[in-house]
DRENTI-50457 format. One line per 2 residues: number of its first residue (from 1); their letters; for each residue x, y, z of N, C-alpha, C. Coordinates in Angstrom, 2 decimals, always signed. Each point is the difference from the previous one (the first is absolute). Example, Ala and Ser with C-alpha at 12.3 -4.5 7.8 and 13.67 -1.06 7.14 Angstrom:
REM residues 2
1	as	+13.19/-5.69/+7.80/-0.89/+1.19/+0.00/+0.90/+1.20/+0.00; -0.35/+1.05/-0.72/+0.82/+1.19/+0.06/-0.77/+1.09/+0.73
//
This chain:
REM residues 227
1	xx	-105.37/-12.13/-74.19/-0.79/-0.92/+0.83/-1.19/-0.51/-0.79; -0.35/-1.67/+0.38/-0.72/-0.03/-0.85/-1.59/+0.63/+0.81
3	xx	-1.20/-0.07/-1.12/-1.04/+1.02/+0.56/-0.98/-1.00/+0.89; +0.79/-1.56/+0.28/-0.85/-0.56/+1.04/+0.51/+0.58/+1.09
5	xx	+1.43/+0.27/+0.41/+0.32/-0.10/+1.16/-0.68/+0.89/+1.07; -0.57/+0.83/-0.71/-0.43/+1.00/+1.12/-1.44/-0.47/+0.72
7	xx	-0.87/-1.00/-0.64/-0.91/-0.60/+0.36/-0.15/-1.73/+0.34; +1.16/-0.45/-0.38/+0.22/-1.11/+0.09/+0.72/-1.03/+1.16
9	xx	-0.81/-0.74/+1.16/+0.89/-0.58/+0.81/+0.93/-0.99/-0.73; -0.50/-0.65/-0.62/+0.88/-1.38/-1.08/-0.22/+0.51/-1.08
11	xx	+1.34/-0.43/-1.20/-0.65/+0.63/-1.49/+0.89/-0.94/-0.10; -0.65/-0.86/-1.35/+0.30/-0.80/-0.71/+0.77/+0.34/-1.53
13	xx	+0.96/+0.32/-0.20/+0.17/+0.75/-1.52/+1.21/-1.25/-1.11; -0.92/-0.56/-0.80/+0.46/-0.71/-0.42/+1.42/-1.81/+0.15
15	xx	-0.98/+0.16/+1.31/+0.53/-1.66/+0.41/-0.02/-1.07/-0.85; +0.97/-1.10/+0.15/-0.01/-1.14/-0.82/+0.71/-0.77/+0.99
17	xx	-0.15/-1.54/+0.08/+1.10/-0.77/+0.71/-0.06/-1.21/-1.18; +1.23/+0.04/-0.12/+0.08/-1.39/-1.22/+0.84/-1.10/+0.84
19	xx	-0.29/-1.31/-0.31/+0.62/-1.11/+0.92/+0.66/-0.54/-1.29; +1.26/-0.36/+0.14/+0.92/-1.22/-0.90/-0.61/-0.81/-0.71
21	xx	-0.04/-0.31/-1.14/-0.72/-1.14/-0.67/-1.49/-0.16/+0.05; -0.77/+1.14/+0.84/-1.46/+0.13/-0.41/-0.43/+0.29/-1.09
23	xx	-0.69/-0.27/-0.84/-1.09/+0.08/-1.19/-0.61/+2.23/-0.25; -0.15/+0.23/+1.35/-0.18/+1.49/-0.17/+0.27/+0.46/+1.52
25	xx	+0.02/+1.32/-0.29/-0.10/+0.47/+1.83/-0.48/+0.01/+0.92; -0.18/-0.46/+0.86/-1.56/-0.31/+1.28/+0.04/+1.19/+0.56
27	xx	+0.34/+1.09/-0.38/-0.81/+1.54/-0.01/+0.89/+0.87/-1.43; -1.36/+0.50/-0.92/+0.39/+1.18/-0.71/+0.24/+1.00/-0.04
29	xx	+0.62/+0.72/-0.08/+0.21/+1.67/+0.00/-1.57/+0.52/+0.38; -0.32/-0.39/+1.28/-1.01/+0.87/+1.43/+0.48/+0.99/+0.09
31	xx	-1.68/+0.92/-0.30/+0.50/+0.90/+0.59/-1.46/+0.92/+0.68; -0.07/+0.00/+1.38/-0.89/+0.97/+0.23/-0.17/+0.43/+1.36
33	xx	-0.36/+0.70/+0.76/+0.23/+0.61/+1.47/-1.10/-0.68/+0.87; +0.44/+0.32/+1.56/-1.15/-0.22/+1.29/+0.51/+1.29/+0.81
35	xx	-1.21/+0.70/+0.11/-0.18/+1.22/+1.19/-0.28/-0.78/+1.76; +0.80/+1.08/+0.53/-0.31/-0.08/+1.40/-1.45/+0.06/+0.46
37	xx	-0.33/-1.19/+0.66/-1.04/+0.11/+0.59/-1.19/-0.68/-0.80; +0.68/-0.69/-1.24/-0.61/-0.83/-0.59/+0.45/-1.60/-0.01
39	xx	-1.04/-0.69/-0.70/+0.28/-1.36/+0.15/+0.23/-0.17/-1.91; +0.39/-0.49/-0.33/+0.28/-0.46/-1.54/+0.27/-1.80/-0.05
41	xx	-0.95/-0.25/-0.31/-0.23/-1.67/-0.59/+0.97/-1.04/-1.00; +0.93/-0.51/-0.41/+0.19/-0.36/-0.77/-0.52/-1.47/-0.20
43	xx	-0.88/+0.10/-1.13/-0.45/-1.24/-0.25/+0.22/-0.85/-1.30; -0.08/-1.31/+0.12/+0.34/-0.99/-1.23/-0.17/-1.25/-0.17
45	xx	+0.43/-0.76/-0.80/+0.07/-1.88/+0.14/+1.15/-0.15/+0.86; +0.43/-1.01/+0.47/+1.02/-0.72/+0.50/+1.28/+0.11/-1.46
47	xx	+1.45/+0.67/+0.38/+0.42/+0.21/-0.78/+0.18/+1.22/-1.01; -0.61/+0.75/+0.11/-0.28/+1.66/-0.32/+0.64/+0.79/+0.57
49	xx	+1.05/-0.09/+0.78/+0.72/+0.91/+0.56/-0.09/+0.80/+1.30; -1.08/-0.77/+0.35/-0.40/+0.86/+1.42/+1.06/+0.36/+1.59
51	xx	+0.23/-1.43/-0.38/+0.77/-0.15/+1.45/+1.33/+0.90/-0.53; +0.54/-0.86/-0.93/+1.38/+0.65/-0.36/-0.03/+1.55/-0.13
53	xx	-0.67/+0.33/-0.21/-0.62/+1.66/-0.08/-0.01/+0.92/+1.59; -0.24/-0.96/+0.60/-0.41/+0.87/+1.25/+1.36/-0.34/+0.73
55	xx	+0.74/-1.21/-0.22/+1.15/-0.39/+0.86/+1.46/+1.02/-0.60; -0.37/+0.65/-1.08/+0.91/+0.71/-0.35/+0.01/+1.30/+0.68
57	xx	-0.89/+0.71/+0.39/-0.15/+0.81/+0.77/+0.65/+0.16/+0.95; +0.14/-1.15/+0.93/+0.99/-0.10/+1.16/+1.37/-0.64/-0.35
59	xx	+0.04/+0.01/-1.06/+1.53/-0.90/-0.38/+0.27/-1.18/+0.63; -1.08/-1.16/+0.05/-0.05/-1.23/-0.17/+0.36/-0.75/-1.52
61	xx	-0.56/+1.22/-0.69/+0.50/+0.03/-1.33/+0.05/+0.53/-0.63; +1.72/-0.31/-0.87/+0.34/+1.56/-0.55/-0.41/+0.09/-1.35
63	xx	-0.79/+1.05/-0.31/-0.26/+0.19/-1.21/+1.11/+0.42/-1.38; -0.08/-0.87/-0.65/+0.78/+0.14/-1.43/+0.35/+1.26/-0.64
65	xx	-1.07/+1.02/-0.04/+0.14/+1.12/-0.35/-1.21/+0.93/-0.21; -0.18/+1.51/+0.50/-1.27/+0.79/+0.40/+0.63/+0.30/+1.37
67	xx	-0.97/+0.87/+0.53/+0.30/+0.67/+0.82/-1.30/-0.05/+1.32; +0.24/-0.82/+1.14/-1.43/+0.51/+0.86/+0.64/+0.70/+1.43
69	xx	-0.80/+1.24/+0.14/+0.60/+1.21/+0.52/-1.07/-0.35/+1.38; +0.53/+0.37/+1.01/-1.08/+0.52/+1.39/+0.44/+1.20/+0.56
71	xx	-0.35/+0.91/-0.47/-0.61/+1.33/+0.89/+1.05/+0.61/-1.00; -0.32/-0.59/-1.51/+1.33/+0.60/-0.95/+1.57/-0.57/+0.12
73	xx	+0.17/-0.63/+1.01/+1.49/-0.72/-0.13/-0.04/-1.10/-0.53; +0.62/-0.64/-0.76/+0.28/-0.93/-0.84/+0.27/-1.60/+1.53
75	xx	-0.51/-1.09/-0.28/+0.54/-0.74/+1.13/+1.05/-0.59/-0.32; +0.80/-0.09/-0.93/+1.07/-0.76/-0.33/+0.93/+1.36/+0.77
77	xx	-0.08/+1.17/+0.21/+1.13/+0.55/+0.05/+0.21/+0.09/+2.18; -1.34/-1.25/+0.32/-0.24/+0.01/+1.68/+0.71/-1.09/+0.16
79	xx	+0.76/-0.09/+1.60/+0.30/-1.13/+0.14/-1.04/-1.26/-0.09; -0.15/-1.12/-0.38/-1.28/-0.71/+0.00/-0.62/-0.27/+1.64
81	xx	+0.63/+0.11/+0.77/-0.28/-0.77/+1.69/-0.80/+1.36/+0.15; +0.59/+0.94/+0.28/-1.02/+1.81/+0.64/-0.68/+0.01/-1.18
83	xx	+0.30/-0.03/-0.87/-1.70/+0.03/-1.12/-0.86/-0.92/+0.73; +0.20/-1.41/-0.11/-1.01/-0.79/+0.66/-0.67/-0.03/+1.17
85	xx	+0.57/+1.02/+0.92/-0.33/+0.50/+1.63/-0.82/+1.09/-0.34; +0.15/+0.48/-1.43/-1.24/+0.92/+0.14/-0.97/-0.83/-1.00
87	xx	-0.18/-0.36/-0.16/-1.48/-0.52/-1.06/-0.04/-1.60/+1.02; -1.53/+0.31/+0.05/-0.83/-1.31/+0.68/-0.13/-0.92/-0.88
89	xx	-0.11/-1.79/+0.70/-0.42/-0.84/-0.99/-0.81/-0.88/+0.49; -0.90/-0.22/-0.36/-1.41/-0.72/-0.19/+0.11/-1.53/-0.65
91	xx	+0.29/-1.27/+0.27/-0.21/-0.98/-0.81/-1.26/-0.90/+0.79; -0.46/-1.23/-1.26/-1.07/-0.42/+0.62/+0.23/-1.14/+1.33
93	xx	-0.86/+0.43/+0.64/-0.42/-0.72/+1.30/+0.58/+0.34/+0.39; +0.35/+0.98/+0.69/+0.57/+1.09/+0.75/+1.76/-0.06/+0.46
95	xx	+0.11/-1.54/-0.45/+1.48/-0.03/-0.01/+0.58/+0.23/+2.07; -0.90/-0.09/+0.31/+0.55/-0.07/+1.42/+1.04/-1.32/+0.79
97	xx	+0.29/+0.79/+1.48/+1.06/-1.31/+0.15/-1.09/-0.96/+1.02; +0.60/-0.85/+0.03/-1.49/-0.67/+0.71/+0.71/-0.44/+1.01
99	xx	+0.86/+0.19/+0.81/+0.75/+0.36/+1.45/+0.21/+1.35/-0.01; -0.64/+0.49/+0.22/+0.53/+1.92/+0.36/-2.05/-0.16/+0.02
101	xx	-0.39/+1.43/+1.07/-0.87/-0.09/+0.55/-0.87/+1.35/-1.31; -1.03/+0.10/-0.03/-0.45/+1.17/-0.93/+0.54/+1.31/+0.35
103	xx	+0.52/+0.33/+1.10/+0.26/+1.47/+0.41/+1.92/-0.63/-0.45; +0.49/-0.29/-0.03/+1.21/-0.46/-0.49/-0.17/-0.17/-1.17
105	xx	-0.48/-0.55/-1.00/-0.12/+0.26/-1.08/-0.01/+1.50/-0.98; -0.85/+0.46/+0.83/-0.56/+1.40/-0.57/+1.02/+0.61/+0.30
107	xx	+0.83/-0.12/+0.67/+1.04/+1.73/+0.51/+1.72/-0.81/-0.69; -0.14/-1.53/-0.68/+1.29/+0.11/-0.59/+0.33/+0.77/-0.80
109	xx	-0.17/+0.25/-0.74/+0.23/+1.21/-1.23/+0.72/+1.17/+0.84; -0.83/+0.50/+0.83/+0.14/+1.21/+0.70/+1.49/-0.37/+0.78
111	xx	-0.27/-1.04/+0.87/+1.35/-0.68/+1.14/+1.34/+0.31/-1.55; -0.12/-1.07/-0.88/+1.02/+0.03/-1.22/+0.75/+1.52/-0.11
113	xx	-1.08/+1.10/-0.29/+0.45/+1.41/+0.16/+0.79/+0.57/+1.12; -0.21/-0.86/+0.93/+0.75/+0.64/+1.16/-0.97/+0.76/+0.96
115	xx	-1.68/+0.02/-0.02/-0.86/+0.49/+0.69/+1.04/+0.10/+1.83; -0.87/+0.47/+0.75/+1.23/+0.10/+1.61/-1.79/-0.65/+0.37
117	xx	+0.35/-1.07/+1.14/-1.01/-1.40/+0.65/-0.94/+1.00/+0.09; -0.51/+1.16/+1.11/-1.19/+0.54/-0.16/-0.83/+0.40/-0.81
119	xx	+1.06/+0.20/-1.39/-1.26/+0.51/-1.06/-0.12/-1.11/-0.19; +0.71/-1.12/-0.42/-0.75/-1.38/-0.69/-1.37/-0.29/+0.51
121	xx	+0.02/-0.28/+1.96/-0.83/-0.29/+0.19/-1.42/+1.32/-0.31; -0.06/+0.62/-0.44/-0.91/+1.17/+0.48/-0.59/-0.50/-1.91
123	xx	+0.99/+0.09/-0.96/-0.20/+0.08/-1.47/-0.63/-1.45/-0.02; -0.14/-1.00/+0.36/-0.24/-1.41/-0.15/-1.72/+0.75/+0.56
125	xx	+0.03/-0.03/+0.74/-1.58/-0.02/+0.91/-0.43/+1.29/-1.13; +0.82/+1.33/-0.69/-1.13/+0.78/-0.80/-0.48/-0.33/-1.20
127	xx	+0.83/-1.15/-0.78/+0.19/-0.50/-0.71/-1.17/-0.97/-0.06; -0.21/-1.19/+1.29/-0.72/-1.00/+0.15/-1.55/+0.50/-0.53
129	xx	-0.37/+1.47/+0.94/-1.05/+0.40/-0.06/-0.33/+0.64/-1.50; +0.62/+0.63/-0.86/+0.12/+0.86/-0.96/-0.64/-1.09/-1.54
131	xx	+0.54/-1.74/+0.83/-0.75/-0.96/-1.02/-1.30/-0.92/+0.62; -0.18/+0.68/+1.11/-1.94/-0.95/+0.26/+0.45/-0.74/+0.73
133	xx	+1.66/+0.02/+0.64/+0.55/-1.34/+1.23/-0.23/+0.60/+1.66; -0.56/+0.03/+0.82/+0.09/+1.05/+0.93/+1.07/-0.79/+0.96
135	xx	+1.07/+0.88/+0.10/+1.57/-0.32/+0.35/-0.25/-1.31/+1.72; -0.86/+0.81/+0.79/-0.32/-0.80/+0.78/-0.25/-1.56/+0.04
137	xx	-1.15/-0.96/-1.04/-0.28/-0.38/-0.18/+1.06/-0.85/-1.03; +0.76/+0.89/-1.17/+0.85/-1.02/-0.94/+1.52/+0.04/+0.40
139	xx	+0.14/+0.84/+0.70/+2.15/+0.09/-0.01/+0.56/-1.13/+0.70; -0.77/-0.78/+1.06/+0.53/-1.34/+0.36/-0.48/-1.37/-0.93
141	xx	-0.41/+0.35/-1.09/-0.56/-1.32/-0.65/+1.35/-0.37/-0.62; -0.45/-1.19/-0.67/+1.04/-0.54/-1.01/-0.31/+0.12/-1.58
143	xx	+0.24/-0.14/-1.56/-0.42/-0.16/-0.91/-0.90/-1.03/-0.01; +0.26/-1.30/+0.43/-1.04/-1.18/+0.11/-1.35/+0.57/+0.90
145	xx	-0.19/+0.69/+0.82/-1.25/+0.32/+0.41/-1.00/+1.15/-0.84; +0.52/+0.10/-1.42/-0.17/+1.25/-0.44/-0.97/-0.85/-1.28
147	xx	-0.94/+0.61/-0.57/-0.46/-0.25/-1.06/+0.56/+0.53/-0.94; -0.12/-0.29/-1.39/+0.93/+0.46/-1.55/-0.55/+1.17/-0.15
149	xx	-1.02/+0.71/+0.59/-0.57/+1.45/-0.49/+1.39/+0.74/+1.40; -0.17/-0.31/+1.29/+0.75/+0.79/+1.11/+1.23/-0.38/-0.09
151	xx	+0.62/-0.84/-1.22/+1.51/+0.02/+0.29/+0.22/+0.65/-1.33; -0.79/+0.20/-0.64/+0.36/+1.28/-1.22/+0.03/+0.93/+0.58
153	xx	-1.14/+0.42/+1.00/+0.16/+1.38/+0.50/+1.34/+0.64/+0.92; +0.84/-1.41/+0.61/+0.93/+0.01/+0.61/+1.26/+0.16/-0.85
155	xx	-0.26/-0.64/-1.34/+1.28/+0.62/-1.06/+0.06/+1.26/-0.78; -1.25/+0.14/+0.29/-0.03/+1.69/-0.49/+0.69/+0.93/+1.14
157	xx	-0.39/-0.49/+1.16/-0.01/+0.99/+0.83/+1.79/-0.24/+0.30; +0.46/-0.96/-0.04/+1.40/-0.18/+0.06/+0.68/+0.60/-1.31
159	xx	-0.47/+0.08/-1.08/+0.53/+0.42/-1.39/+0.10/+1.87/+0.56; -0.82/+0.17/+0.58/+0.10/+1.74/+0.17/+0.73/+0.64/+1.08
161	xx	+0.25/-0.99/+1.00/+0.59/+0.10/+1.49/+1.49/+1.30/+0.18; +0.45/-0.25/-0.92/+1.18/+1.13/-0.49/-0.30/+0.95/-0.60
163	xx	-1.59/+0.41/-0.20/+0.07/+1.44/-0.53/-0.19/-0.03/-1.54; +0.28/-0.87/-0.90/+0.42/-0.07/-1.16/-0.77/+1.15/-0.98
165	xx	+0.11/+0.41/-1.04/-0.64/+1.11/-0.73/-0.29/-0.88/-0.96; +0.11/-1.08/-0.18/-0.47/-1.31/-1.49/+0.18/-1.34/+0.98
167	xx	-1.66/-0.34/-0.80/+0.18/-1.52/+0.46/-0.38/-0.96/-1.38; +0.53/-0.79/-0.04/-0.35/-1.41/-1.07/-0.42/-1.28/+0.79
169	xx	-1.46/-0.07/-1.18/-0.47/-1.09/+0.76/+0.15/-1.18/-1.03; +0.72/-1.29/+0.04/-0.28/-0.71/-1.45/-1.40/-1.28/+0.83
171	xx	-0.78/+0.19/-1.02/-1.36/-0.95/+0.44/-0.24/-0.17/+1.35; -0.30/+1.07/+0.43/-0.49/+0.37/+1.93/-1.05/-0.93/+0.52
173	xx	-1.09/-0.59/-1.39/-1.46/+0.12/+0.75/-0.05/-1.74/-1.07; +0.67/-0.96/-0.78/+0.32/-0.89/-0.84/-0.78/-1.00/+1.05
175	xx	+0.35/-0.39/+1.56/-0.58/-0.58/+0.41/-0.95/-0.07/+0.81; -0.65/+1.63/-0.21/-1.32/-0.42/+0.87/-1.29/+0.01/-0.79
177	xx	-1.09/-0.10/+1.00/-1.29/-0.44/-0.57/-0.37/+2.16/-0.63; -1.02/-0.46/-1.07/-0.35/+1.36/-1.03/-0.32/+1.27/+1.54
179	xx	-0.90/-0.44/+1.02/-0.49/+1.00/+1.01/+1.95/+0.20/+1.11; +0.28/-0.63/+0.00/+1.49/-0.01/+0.96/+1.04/+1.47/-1.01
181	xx	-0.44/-0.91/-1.41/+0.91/+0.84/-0.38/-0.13/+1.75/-0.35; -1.64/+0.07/-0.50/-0.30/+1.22/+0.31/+0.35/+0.80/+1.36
183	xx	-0.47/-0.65/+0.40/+0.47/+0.83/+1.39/+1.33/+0.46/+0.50; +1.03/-0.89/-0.39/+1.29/+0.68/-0.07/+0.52/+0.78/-0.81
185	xx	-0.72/-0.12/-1.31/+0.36/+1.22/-1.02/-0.17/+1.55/+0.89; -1.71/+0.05/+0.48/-0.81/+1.17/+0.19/+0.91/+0.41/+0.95
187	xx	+0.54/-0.81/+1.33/+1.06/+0.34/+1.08/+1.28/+0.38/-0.62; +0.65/-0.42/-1.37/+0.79/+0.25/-0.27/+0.21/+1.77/-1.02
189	xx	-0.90/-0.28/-0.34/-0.71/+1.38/-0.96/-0.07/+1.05/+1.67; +0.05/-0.31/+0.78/-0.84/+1.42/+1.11/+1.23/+0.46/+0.19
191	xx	+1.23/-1.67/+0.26/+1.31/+0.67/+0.40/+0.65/+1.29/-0.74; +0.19/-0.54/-1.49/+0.52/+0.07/-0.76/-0.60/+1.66/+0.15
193	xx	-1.31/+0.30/-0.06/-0.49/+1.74/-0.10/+0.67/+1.06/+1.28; -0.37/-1.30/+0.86/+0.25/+0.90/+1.15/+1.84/+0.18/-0.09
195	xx	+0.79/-0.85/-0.09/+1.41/+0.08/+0.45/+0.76/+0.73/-1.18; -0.86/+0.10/-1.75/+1.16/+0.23/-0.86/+1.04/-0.90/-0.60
197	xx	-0.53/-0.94/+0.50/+0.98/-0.94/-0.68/-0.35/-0.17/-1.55; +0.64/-0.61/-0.87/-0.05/-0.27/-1.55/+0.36/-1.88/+0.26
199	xx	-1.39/-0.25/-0.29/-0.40/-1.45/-0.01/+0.61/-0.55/-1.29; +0.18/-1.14/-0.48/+0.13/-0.46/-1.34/-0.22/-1.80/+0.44
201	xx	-0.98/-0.28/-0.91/-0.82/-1.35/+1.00/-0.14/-0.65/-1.40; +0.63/-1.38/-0.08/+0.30/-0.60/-1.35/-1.67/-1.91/+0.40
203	xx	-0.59/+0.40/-0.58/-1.06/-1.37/+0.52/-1.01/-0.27/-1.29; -0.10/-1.07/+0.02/-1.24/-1.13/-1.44/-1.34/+0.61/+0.39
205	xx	-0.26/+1.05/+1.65/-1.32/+0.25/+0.02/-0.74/+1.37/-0.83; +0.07/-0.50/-1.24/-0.70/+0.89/-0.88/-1.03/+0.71/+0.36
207	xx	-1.44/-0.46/+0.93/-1.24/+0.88/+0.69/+0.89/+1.02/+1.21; +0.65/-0.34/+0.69/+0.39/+0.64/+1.00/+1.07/+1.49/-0.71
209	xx	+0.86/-0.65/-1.17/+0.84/+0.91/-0.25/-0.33/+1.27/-0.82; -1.48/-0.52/+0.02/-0.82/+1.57/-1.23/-0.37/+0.63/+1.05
211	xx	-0.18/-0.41/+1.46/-0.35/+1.26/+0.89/+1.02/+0.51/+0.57; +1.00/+0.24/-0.50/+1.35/+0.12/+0.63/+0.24/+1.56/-0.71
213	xx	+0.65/+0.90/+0.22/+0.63/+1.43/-0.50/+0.27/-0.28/-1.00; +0.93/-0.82/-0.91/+0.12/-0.60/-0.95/+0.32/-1.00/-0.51
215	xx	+0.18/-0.26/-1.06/+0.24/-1.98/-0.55/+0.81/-0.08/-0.74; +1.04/-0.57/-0.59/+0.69/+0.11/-0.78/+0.28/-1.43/-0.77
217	xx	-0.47/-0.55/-1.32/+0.14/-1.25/-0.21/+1.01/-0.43/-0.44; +0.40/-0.71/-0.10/+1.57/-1.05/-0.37/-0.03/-1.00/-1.07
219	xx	+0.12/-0.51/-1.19/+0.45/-1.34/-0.72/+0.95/+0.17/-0.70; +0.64/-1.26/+0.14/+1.50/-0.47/-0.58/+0.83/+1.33/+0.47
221	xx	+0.07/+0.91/+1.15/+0.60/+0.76/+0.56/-0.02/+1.20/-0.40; -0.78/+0.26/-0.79/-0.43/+1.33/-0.72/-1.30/+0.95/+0.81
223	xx	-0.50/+1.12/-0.02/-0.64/+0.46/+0.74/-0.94/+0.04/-1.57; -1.24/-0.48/+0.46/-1.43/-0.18/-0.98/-1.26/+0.96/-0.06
225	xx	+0.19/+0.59/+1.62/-1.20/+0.67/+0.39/+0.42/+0.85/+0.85; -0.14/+1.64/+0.51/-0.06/+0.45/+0.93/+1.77/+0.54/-0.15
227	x	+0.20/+0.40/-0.97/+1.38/+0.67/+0.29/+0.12/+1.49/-0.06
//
């Protein structure tokens, strides 16, 4: 076994993804871990490997060759659909449906799993509250009544709705203002301690990502800093 697994929610051990007729690999032989209950940053230019890095995780994309393990199992050897029912995903602007109501939003993930109607409704409203939404007040809104700071908080809170033990966020906070976006980090950082989850949060916000558990930098798909 290798000697991350015993401490390691994600371990990265020598990843690469090479594309046909590219110039080099838009990720190099990566390699380095995220613990439960932490948040881990990946940061870079546009083009550094970030996204493709984190989308491999869930087998959006398959990596060329290396190995990234969760809870020590390899994910190539998971079906890709139940891998993806367990790891949360985070994209920017919360990615909501904008016909489905905020308390519908939040419990698809969960509904997808097969939740039975009473827990949905009960997990939507603990959920609402758990991100600064008080269920009362947001579960009949729509996305359009929502500001870009409360419909992040609504894709987080939908990214976790199933329980997940890993969530990926690719650029969570890209479109809001510097105070919006702090604030969803700090909410996102409380989750992340309190629940155990193993964060891995790929974003250009360099000030925000040094207060983070850790950082990990990226160019031309190589890891530069923080491995």
């Amino acid at each position: 076994m290798n000697s991350l697994d015993g401490v390691a929610k994600i371990a990265f051990r020598g990843v690469s993804k090479h594309y046909p007729q590219a110039p080099r690999p838009a990720v190099d032989a990566v390699s380095f871990h995220v613990r439960a209950g932490t948040i881990c940053m990946i940061v870079g230019t546009s083009g550094s490997g970030k996204t493709t890095l984190l989308r491999m995780v869930n087998r959006l994309i398959e990596p060329t060759s290396g190995t990234i393990a969760i809870d020590g199992r390899d994910v190539l050897d998971e079906d890709p659909i139940a891998l993806r029912r367990r790891i949360g995903y985070v994209i920017q602007q919360g990615g909501l449906f904008p016909h489905m109501t905020i308390a519908e939003n939040v419990r698809l993930t969960a509904e997808i799993a097969g939740w039975e109607r009473a827990r949905l409704a009960h997990r939507a409203d603990e959920l609402l509250s758990l991100v600064g939404l008080p269920p009362e007040e947001y579960r009949h809104r729509f996305p359009r009544q929502l500001s870009g700071g409360e419909q992040q908080r609504v894709g987080i809170a939908r990214a976790i709705a199933n329980a997940p033990r890993v969530l990926l966020a690719d650029e969570p906070t890209g479109n809001l203002d510097p105070p919006t976006a702090e604030r969803v980090f700090a909410m996102l950082g409380a989750i992340v301690r309190a629940t155990g989850l193993a964060a891995l949060v790929a974003t250009h916000n360099l000030e925000l990502a040094a207060r983070m558990d850790r950082r990990v930098t990226l160019h031309d798909g190589k890891v530069v800093a923080g491995e």
